[in-house]
N, C-alpha and C positions, 0 to 999 in steps of 0.2 A: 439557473435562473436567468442570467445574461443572455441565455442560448434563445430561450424561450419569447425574451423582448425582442428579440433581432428576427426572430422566425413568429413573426404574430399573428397571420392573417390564417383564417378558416375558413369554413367550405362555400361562405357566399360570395366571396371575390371570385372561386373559382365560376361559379354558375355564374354570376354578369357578367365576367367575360365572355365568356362561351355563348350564350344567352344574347346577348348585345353583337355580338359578330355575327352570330345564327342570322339575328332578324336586323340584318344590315342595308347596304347601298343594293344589295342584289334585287332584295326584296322591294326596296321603292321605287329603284330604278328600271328593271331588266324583270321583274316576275309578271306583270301585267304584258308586258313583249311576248312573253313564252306562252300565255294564256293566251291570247290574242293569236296566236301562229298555230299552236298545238289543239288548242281546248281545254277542256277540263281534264278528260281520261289522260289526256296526252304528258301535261301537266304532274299530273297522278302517278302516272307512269315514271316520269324526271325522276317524282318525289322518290318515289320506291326504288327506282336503280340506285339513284346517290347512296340512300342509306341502308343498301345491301352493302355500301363500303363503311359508311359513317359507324352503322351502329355497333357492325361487329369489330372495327376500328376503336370507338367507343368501352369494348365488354374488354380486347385484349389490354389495351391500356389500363384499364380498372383492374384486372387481374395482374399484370405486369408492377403496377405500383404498388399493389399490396402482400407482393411477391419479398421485396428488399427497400430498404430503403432508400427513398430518392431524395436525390439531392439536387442543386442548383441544375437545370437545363435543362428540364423539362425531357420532353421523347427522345430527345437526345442521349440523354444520361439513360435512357430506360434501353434505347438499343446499344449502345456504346457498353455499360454493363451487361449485356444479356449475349451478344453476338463478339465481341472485344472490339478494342477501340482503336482498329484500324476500316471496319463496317462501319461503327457508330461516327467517327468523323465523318468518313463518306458523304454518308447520307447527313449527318448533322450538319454538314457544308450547304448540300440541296436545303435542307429545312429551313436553312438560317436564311436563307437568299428569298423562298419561300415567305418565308417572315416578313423579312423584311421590304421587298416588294408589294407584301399585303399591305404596308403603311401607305405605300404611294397609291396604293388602288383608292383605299379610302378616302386618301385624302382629296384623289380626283373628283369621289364620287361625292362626298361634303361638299364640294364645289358647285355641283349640280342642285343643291337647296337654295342656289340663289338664282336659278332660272330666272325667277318673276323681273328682280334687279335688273340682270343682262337682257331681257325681252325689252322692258322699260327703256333702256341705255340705248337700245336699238332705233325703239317706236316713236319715242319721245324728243329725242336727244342726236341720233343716228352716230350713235356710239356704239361700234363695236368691241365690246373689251374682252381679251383673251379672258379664257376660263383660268389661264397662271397668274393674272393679276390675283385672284383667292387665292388660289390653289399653293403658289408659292409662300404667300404671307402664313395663311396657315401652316402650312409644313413648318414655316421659321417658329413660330410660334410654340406649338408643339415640341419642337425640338430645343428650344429653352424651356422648356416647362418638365420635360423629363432628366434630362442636364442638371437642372439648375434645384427641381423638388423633387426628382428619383418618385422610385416605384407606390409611394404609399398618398402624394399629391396623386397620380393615376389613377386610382384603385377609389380616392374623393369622389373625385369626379366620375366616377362610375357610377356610383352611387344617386349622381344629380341627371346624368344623362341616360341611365336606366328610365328612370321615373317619366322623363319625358318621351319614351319610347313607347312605355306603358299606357300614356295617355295619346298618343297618335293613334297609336292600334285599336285603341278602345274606340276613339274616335270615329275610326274607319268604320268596324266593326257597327256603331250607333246613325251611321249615315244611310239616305235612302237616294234612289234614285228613280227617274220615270220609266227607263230600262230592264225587262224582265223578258225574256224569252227562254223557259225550259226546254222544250223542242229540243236547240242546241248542244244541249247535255249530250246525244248520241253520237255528233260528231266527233268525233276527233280532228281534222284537218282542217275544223271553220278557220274562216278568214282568209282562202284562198291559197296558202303556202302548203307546201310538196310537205307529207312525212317523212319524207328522204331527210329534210333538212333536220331531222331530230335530234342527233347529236351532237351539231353546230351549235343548236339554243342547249342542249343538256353542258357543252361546255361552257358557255356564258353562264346557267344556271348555280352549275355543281360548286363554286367556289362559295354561295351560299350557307352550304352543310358543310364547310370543314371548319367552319368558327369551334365546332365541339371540342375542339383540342386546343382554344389559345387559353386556356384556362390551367391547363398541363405544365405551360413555361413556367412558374408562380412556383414549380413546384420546392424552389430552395427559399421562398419567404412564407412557405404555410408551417402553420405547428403540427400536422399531422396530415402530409401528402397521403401516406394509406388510406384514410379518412376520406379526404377533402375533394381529392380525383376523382374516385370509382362515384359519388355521388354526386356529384357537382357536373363532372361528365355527363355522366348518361342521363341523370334530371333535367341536363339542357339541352342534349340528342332528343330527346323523346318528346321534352315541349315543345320544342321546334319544328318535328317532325309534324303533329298535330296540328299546333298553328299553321303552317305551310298547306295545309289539306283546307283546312277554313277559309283563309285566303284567298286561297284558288279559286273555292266554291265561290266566295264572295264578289270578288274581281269577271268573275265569270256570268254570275246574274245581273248585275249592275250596269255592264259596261257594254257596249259592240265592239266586235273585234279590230273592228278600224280606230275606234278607239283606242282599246287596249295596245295596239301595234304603234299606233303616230302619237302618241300621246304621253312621253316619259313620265311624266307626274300624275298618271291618271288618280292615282290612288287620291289625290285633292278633290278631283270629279264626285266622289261619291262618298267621302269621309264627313261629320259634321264639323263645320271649322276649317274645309280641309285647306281652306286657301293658306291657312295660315299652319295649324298642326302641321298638315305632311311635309311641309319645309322643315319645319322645324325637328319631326320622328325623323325627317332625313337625314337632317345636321347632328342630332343626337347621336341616333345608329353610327354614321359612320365615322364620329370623330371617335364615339366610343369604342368602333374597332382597331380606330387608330393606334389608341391609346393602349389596347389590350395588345396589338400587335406591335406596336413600339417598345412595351414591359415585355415581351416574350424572346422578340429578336436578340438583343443584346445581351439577354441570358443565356440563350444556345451559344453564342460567342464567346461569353466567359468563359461558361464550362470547356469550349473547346482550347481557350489560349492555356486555360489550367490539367488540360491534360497535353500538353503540348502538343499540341495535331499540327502543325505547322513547321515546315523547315528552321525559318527563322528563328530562333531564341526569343531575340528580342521582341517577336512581334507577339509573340507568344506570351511575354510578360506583358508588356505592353495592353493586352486585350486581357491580363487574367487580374489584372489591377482592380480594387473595388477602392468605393470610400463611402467612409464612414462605418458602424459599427454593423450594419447590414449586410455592406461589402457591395454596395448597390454598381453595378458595371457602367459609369460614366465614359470610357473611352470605346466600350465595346457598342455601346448607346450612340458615339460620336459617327461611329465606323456606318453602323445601321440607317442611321440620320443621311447622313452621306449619299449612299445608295438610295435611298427612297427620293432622297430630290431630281436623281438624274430620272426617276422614274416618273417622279412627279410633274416635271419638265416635259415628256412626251404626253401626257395627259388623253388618254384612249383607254379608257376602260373595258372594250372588248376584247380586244390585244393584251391586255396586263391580267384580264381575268383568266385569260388561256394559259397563260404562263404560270401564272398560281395553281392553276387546276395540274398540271402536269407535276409541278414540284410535287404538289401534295397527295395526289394517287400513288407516285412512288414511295412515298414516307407511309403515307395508310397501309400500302401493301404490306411494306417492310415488319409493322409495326404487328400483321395479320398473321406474318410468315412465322414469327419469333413464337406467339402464340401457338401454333399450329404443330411446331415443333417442338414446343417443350413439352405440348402434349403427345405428341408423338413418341418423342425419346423417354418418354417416362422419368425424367433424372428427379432423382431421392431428394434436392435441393431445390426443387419448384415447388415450392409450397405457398401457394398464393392463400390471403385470407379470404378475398371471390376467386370467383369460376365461372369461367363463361364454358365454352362446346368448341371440342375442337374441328368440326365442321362448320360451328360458325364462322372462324376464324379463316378455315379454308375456303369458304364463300368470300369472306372477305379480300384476301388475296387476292383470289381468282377475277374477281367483278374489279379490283384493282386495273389490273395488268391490260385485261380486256376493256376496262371502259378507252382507256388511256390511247389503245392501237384504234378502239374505232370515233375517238374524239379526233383524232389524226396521227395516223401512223408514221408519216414523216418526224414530228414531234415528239412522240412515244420513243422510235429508232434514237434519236437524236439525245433525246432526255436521260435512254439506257446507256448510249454510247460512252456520254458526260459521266454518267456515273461511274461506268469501268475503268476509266482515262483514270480519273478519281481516284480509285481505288488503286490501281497498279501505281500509280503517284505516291500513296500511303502506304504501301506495302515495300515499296522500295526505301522508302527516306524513314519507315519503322520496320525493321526486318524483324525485330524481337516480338513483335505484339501478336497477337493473334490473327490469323486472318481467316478466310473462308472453310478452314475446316474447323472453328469454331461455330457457325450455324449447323452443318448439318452432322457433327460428332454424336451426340445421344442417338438424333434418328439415325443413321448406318447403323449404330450396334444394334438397337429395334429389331430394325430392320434383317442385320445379319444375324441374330439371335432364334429370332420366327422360321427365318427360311432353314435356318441349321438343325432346328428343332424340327420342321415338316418333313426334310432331308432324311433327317434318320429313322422318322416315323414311317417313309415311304421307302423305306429303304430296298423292299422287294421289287421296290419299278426298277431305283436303281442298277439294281443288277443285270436290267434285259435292254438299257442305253446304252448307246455306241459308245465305244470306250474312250477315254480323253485320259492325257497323263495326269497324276496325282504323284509327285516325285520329291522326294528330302533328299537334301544331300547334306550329308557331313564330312566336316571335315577342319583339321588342326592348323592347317597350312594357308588361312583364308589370307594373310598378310605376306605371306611368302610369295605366291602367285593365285592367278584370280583365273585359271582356267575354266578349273568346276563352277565357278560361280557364272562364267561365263555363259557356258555349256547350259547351266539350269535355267538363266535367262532365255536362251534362246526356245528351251522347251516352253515354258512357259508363258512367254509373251502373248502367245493368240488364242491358243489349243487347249491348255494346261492347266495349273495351277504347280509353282515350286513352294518350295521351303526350305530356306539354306541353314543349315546349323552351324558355327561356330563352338568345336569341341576343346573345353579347357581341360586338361589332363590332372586334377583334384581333387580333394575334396571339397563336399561345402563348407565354406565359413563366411565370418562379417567382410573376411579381406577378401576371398576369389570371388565375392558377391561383388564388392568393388572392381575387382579384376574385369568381369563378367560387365559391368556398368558401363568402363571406359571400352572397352570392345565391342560393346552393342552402339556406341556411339560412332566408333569408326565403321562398321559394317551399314549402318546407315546413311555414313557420306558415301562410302561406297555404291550402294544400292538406288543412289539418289537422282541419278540419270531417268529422264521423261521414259524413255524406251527400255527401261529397268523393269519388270512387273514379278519380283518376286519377296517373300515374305522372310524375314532373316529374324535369328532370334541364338541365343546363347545355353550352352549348355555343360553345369557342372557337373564331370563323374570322375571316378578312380580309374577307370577302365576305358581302354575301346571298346570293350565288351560291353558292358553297364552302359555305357554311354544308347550304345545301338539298342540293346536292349531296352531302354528308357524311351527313346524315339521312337521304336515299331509300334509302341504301347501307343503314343499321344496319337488326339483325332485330327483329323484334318482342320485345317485353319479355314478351308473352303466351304467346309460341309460336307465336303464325301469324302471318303475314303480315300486316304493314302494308297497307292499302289505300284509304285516303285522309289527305290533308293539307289541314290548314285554316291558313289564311294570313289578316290580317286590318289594317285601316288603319283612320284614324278621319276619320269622316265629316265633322264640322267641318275637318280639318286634314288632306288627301290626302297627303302631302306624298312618304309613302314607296308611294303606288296604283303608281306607274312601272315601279320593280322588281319590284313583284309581279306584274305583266302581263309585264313581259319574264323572269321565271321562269318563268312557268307553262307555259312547252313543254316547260320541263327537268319539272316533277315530273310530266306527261303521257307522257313519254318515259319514265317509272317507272312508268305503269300504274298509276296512281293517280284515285281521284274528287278532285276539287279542289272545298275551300267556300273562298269567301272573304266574308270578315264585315267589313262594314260598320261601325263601331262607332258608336254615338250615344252621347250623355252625357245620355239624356232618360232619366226612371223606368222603371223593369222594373214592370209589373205585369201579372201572371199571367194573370189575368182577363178583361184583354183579348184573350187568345187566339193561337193561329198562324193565318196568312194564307200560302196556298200559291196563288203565282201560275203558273199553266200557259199557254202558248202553242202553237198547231201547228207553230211555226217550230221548237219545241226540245224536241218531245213524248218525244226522248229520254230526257232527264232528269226526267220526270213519274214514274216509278217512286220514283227515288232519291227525291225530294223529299218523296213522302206518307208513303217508311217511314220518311225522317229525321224529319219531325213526330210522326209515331208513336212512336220512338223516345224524344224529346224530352219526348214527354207523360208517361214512366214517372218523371222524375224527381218528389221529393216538392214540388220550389216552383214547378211546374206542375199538381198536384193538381186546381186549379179551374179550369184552362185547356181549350181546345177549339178543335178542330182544325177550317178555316175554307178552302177549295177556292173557287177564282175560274178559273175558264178561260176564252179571250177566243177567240170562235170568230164568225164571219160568222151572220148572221141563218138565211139557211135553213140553216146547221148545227146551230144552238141545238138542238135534240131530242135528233138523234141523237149528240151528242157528251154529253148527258147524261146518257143511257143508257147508255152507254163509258163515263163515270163511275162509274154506279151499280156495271156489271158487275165494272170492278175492286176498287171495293170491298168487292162482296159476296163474291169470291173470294177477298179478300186478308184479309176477316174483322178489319175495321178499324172503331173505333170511330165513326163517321162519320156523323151523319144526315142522308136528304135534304135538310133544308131549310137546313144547311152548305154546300149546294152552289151557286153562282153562275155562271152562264153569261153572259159582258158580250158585249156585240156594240160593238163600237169606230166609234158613229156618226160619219160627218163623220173620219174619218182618225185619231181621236184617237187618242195612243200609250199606251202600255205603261206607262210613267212616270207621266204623268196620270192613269190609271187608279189605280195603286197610290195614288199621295200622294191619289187622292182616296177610296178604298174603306179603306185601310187605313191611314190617320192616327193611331188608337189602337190598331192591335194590339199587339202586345207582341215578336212577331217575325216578320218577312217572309221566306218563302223563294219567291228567284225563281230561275231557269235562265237558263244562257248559252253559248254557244256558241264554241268556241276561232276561229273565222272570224269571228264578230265582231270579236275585239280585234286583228287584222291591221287593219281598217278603222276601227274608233273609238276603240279604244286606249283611254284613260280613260275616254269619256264612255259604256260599257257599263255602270260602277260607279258614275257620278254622277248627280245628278237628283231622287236618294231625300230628298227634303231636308225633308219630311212627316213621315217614318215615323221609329219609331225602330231598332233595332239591325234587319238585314238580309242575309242570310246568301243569296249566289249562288253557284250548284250548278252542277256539269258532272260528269256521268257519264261513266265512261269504258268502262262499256256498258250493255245494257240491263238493268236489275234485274229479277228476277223476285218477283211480290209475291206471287203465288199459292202 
């Protein structure tokens, strides 16, 4: 019941807010300006860009509130929940500033209802009195009035300067004048001014149509934000919208363009009363969006100091302070006050309206984007009670981003700039919180979901694409040395797709699931380098056998098919070479290329190069071998590396098997130069082994070929021997690659 008194107000505060900022100082001030420059169409035209943002700004918000429940801070709380609240600060910082400079706009432009006064001061008197002699006393004003009577005095007086709103417009509306020329209507460009200049007056205009959202802030003193928003919102989008069309119309037949353009107060011209009304619909409007935007500012504040977004502690408390049983934000109210008078100090409302328009196309966007995406990602947890279209939403976005570069691009740059400063600001001083892969998490998996699912469906294109590695590696020793992991990074960085296994050697239970937990956590710091691009993941069996066996089965992570496994032992210490040989039918029997990697514990250095040994005995695998070094060399800690061909061919073959070098080469359009290439001729019997430990002692990685009919006959001693070189990677294709 207490909850209930404290949270009192329903869905008509929201609409006079929204409502009363809609049809504010833009509208008395600056709308007869844009009619008078543009025309009518032109005019027409403003109206419809703005609320390609407003309205679908407008439907996301309505669905977003009736999504979860909101609480104090209005769009704030809606993206800060929705995106986590290292975004939601962000941008709740922009809103808040947003906000609260909209106070000082208003207040500037309240100022402007006493023309007549200051014309007099002038004519009469030859007193020129700054527009801050108002302009400041008000602000002071104001700012004891929400101080000192909180949110629910505001919300009064809404109520009183509505009604006078109602009867200026009425007013207007009931006025004639001797001015009538339809003809006009066709132009667009009356009054002598370029349509180049369109988006100059669309940016003075558009801060017009973002009043639909000061209605949003409120959302921690209404009894049913679900409710009060989605209607209250877009009831006062879409009156405003309407109205703004009639107006046009009206201002349009009434007046001459030279009128409409030198004439700030025209709307008095042709209103009944107006000498006296449109002063007064002036002073209405725009205290009353003072007043909306003074209740709205200090509430995104709260919300922010109460979710600590702020370095400071203290300031943090400081601004999440309320009093009384409402919890009404007096010192975040102080803060906002603050800021609006140095704005109210400069007193230029074409300047201040530019600035608001900027803040707030990035919030709209923002607010467009969250929409967009949760209809995208489909998540089981979006269950809003409206629904807007998620192409609305993407229109909304888009007409954001884009109004924003061509109101001015410098300002746009500047504005995105601000915000990423912002943001890496908040991601560093909250490292735990969410950050950007909090927006677009549901859509990737969508997204990787569809494409996984078309993948498989088209699986027979698959087959006739140039081939790219698809490679698991497993393996027990991932904490011992990080070679293999190393080795799969490097396949996989540009070319490829890896997938590193971590083999825990048991069965399943509640405990090696824990096991499994804290090891998936260390393989992730691991893997957690920018230039890292592979997939890690854990896996319990009884067996090395099980284990491989489990792996050949699972699909690719990428969407296509796996299609090779790298296996790997260490060179000093064979110990576990055994089972890898008596595996390696099983992951053959899966159509799989098989590497298996050597490990040395001698330095990696770059420099020294790859070393591709070829043989006639196994010129099978000679394809595989020079695209994996190719491969290999795109990674960035290969950069100064180079790729180094050794073929061991009989004396009278020496020519023409370097020629069969050269040819595939030049086919395969491979970085390679002749004098990379070495043809041994194996005098006196020498083998394979000797050759290597004696040509390739420093390179940095050997890849050799082998043959599965070897290891029926020498079983381990295929993979020993290398006791020279350092790390060593032996290849078997499981058919011929094509390199061309």
């Amino acid at each position: 019941m207490a909850k209930s008194q404290k949270k009192g107000f329903g869905t008509l505060p929201v609409f006079l807010t929204a409502i009363s900022t809609i049809l504010g100082a833009i509208l008395f001030l600056r709308f007869g300006f844009a009619v008078g420059t543009l025309g009518f169409w032109g005019v027409i035209l403003i109206i419809i860009l703005g609320h390609t943002v407003t309205i679908p700004t407008a439907l996301a918000l309505s669905e977003l509130a009736t999504n979860r429940r909101v609480e104090g801070g209005g769009e704030y709380f809606i993206i800060s929940r929705s995106f986590g609240l290292n975004i939601g600060a962000t941008i709740g910082i922009s809103l808040f500033f947003s906000q609260a400079i909209s106070v000082a706009f208003y207040v500037i432009a309240f100022t402007e209802a006493f023309e007549p006064i200051f014309n007099m001061l002038i004519n009469d008197y030859d007193i020129n009195l700054p527009r801050q002699a108002v302009s400041l006393p008000a602000m002071a004003l104001l700012t004891f009035m929400i101080i000192k009577r909180g949110a629910g005095s505001g919300v009064k007086v809404l109520y009183i300067v509505v009604g006078i709103l109602i009867v200026a417009i009425a007013c207007f509306f009931l006025g004639t004048t001797d001015y009538v020329s339809p003809t006009r209507i066709l132009n667009i460009g009356e009054g002598g001014y370029e349509f180049s200049g369109f988006f100059l007056v669309f940016a003075i205009i558009f801060p017009a149509f973002t009043g639909m959202t000061a209605g949003v802030g409120l959302s921690g003193d209404l009894r049913n934000p679900g409710k009060s928003i989605p209607l209250g919102t877009t009831l006062a989008t879409v009156s405003g919208a309407i109205l703004y069309v009639f107006i046009a119309w009206k201002l349009f037949m009434s007046a001459s363009p030279e009128q409409l353009i030198g004439e700030q107060l025209v709307m008095s011209r042709i209103a009944l009363y107006g000498g006296i009304v449109i002063p007064l619909g002036l002073a209405a409007s725009t205290i009353s969006s003072a007043i909306g935007s003074v209740m709205v500012a200090p509430r995104t504040m709260q919300a922010l100091g109460r979710d600590r977004s702020f370095p400071l502690p203290r300031f943090n408390r400081w601004l999440s302070r309320g009093k009384g049983e409402s919890g009404e934000p007096v010192n975040a109210s102080i803060l906002t006050c603050a800021i609006a008078f140095i704005f109210v100090a400069l007193g230029d409302v074409n300047v201040v309206a530019s600035i608001i328009s900027m803040f707030f196309m990035v919030t709209y966007g923002a607010l467009c984007l969250i929409s967009f995406l949760f209809h995208f990602g489909a998540d089981p947890s979006y269950r809003p009670v409206f629904r807007s279209r998620w192409y609305i939403s993407l229109l909304g976005f888009v007409m954001s981003f884009w109004l924003m570069f061509k109101i001015s691009a410098p300002y746009a740059l500047l504005a995105i700039a601000a915000l990423v400063l912002l943001y890496l600001i908040m991601s560093y001083v909250h490292k735990e919180r969410r950050g950007l892969q909090a927006i677009f998490s549901n859509a990737i998996f969508q997204l990787s979901r569809n494409i996984q699912i078309y993948l498989q469906k088209r699986r027979f294109v698959s087959n006739k694409v140039n081939w790219r590695p698809s490679i698991i590696c497993i393996s027990d020793s991932t904490f011992k040395r990080g070679n293999s992991m190393r080795l799969l990074n490097w396949l996989s960085y540009r070319y490829g797709f890896g997938t590193y296994i971590h083999f825990i050697n048991d069965y399943f239970s509640k405990n090696t699931r824990e096991v499994a937990d804290e090891a998936m956590e260390k393989l992730l710091a691991l893997s957690s380098d920018k230039s890292n691009h592979i997939y890690v993941d854990t896996i319990i069996s009884p067996s090395y056998t099980s284990a491989i066996a489990q792996v050949v089965q699972i699909p690719g992570i990428s969407g296509m098919d796996n299609n090779g496994m790298l296996l790997e032992f260490d060179k000093a210490d064979p110990s576990n070479l055994n089972q890898i040989i008596e595996n390696v039918s099983l992951v053959a029997a899966a159509r799989y290329d098989i590497g298996i990697l050597g490990s040395s514990s001698r330095e990696f250095i770059p420099k020294k190069g790859i070393h591709i040994w070829i043989r006639h005995i196994d010129y099978y695998n000679a394809n595989l071998m020079i695209l994996l070094g190719y491969i290999i060399l795109s990674h960035p800690d290969l950069r100064k590396s180079k790729l180094k061909i050794f073929e061991v061919s009989q004396e009278e073959d020496v020519e023409a098997t370097r020629k069969k070098l050269l040819e595939l080469i030049q086919a395969g359009r491979l970085p390679i130069s002749e004098r990379n290439i070495e043809i041994l001729n194996p005098n006196g019997g020498t083998d394979i082994k000797s050759l290597v430990n004696e040509h390739s002692a420093d390179a940095a990685l050997c890849i050799v070929g082998f043959k599965l009919e070897q290891l029926k006959h020498d079983g381990e001693q295929v993979f020993l021997g290398y006791e020279n070189t350092g790390d060593t990677l032996f290849v078997n294709a499981r058919e011929l690659q094509k390199i061309s």
